[in-house]
N, C-alpha and C positions, 0 to 999 in steps of 0.2 A: 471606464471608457475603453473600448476595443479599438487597440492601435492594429498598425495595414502589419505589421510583426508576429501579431497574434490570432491574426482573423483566421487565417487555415485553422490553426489548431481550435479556435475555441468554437467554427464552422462543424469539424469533428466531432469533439464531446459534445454537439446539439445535437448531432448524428447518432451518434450511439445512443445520446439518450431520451431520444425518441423511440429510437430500436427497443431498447431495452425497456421502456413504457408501454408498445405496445404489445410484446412479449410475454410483460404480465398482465397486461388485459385478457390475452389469449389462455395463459395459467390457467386466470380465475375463472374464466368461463369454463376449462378443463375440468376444475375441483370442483365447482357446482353441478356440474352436466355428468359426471364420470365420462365422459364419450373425448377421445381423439379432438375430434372438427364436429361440428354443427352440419356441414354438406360434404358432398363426395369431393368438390375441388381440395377441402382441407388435409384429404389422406392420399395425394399425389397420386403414384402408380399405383398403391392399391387400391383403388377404387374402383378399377375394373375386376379386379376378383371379388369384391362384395356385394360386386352388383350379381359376378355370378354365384355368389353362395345364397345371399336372399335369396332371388329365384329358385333355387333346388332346394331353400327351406320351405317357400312357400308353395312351390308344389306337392311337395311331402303332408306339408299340410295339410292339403285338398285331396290327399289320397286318404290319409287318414279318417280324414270326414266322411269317406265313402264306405273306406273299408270299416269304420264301427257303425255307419246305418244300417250296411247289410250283415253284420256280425249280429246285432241285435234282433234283426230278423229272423237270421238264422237258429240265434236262441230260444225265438217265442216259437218257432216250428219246432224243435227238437224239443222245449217241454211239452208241446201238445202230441210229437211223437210219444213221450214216455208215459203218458196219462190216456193214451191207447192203448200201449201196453197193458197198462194197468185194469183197463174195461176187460181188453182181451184176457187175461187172464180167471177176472171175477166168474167173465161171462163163461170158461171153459168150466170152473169152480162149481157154478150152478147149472151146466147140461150133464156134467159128469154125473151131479147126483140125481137130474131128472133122466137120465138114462138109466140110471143101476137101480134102478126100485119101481115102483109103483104110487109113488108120490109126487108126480112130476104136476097132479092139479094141486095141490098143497104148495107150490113153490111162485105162485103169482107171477109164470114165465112172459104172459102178456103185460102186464104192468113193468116187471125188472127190464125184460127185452125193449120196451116202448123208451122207459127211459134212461140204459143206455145207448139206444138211439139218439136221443135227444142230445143225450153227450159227441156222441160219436162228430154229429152235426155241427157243433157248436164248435170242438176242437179244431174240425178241418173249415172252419168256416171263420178263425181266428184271421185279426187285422191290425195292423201297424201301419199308422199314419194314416189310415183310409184305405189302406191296399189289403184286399184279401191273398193272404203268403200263398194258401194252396189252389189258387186257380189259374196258374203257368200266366200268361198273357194277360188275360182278363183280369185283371187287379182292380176292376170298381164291381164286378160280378160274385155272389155269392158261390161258391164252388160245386156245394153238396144242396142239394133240394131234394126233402125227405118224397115233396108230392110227386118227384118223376121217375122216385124206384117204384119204378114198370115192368113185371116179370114180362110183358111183352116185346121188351125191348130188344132191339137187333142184338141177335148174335146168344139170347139166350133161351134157355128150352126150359118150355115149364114144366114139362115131365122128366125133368133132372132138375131140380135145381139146386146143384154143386156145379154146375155151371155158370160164370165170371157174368157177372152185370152189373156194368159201372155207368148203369142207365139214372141213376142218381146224380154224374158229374154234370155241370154245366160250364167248365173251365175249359181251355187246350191244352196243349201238347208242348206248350211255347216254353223254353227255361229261358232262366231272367240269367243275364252276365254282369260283370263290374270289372271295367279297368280299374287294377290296383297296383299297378308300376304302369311305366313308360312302354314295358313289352311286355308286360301283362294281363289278361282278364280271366277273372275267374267266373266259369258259369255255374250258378247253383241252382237248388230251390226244387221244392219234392211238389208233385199235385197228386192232386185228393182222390184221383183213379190208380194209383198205385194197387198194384194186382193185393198188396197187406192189406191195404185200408178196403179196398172192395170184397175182400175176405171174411173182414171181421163185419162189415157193414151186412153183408149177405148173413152171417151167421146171425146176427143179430135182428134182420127180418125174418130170417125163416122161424127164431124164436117165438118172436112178438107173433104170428101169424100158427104156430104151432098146433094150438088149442088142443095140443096133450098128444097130439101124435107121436106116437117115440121113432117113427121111421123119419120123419121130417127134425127131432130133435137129433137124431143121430147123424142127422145131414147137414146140420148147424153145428155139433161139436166138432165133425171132418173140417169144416169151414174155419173154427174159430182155429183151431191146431194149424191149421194154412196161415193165420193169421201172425199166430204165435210164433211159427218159423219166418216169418219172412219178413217182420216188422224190425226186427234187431241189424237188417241191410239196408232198410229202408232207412232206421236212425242214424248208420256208419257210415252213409252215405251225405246226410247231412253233416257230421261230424269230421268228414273229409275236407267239406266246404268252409269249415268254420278253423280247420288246418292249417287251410292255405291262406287264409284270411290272417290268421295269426302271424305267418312266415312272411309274409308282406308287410306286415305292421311293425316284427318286430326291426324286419332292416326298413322301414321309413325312419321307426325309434332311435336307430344305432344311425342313422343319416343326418337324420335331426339334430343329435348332440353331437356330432362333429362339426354341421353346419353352427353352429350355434356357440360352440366353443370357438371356432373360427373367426366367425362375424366377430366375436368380444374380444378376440387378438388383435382385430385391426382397429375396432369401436373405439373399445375402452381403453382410459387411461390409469397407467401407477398411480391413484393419488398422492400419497406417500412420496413419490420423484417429484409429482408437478409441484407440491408446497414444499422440497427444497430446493427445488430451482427456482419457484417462488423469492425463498428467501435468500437466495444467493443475488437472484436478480434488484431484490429490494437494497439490499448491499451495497450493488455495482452502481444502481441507479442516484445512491445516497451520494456517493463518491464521485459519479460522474455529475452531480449538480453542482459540487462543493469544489470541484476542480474550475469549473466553468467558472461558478461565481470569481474565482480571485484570480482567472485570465483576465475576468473584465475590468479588474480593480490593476494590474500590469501599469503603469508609463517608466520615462526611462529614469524619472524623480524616484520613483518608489521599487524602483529595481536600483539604484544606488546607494540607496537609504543601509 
């Protein structure tokens, strides 16, 4: 029986231990969730700096996303730059020896020239996601069309031809960019009139078209040699873009893990602290019930006793 002598006090330890019940309600949901609070009210003031660390993680994010689609692009243009290289070199390999002799019908220069044509095409005519990489703007347009290298084409004389016709492009002039910070965008991206690539493309028509002329085969190894110097600018130029791509990336990476370590300072909780405070609170709660119980058991017969 709870006499009017005892009612404050045993008013209290109902007080505390209800406190201290739901306390460890709060524990347990700590120990199971690892996390602080369930919502933002649970982490008082700082919940306005978590709200702004998410945000700057998940911007970071979205950059990242960006900066590895066009890193990957960049990659598939820089192997199809080095695999030009590579033609350009064969191609220098087999005029050098159809110039120095007299064997140049022995060397199948209409077939070899035909196809690496074919390659030449295929390389600059590579695509990611649907986007053709080397046609600046036009990214649903094929870049290189072998049917519109037209020695008639503006700006080229066909009584030279070591003269530039990139009457084969059907791309612009357009560079693609990408915001990859808050105050940055990087513009990249090579197209397929590139004076190297219409270098070696020329050399390698005048090949295919030769039909043993050595004055027209010596006008395609001048061409492939143009090719040869100017294709290693052409690659460091992509390789520049894929630089700064990386310098972007790696401070979102170092942004990222501060955000992130952060976010878990205020998130997460010590388990280890919650289940002993856990069990301190189990303790207190044991004691504050066993005190109560024998408030209620108090009258003035059993306090004389």
């Amino acid at each position: 029986m709870i006499r009017t002598s005892t009612f404050a006090l045993h008013e209290h330890q109902l007080f505390n231990a209800n406190r201290t019940q739901t306390r460890m309600q709060d524990t347990t949901i700590q120990i199971s969730s690892g996390k602080q609070s369930q919502d933002y009210a649970g982490l008082a003031d700082q919940s306005r700096r978590l709200v702004s660390l998410e945000s700057s993680h998940m911007r970071s994010e979205n950059f990242l996303k960006q900066i590895d689609m066009i890193g990957s692009r960049l990659t598939t243009m820089e192997t199809s730059i080095s695999q030009l290289q590579d033609i350009a070199s064969s191609l220098k390999t087999l005029l050098v020896n159809a110039t120095s002799g007299d064997n140049a019908s022995d060397l199948a220069l209409a077939d070899n020239g035909q196809a690496m044509l074919d390659q030449f095409a295929g390389l600059l005519n590579v695509q990611e996601d649907g986007r053709y990489l080397f046609a600046g703007g036009k990214t649903d347009t094929k870049p290189v069309d072998l049917g519109s290298f037209d020695p008639t084409a503006a700006g080229y004389d066909p009584t030279d031809p070591t003269t530039a016709n990139s009457g084969y492009y059907a791309g612009d002039d357009l560079q693609q960019s990408v915001r990859v910070d808050e105050d940055q965008t990087v513009t990249y991206g090579i197209t397929a009139n590139e004076s190297g690539f219409e270098a070696l493309g020329r050399a390698l028509y005048l090949t295919k078209t030769a039909n043993g002329d050595k004055t027209q085969l010596e006008q395609a190894l001048q061409a492939v040699n143009d090719a040869i110097d100017q294709l290693p600018d052409v690659r460091s130029r992509v390789g520049a873009d894929q630089n700064a791509l990386d310098s972007a990336k790696t401070r979102h990476n170092d942004l990222m893990s501060y955000t992130e370590q952060s976010i878990g300072d205020i998130e997460n909780v010590d388990v280890a602290s919650a289940m002993t405070q856990f069990s301190a609170d189990q303790v207190m709660l044991e004691a504050s019930y066993s005190v109560t119980a024998k408030l209620s058991q108090i009258s003035l017969v059993n306090f004389l006793k």
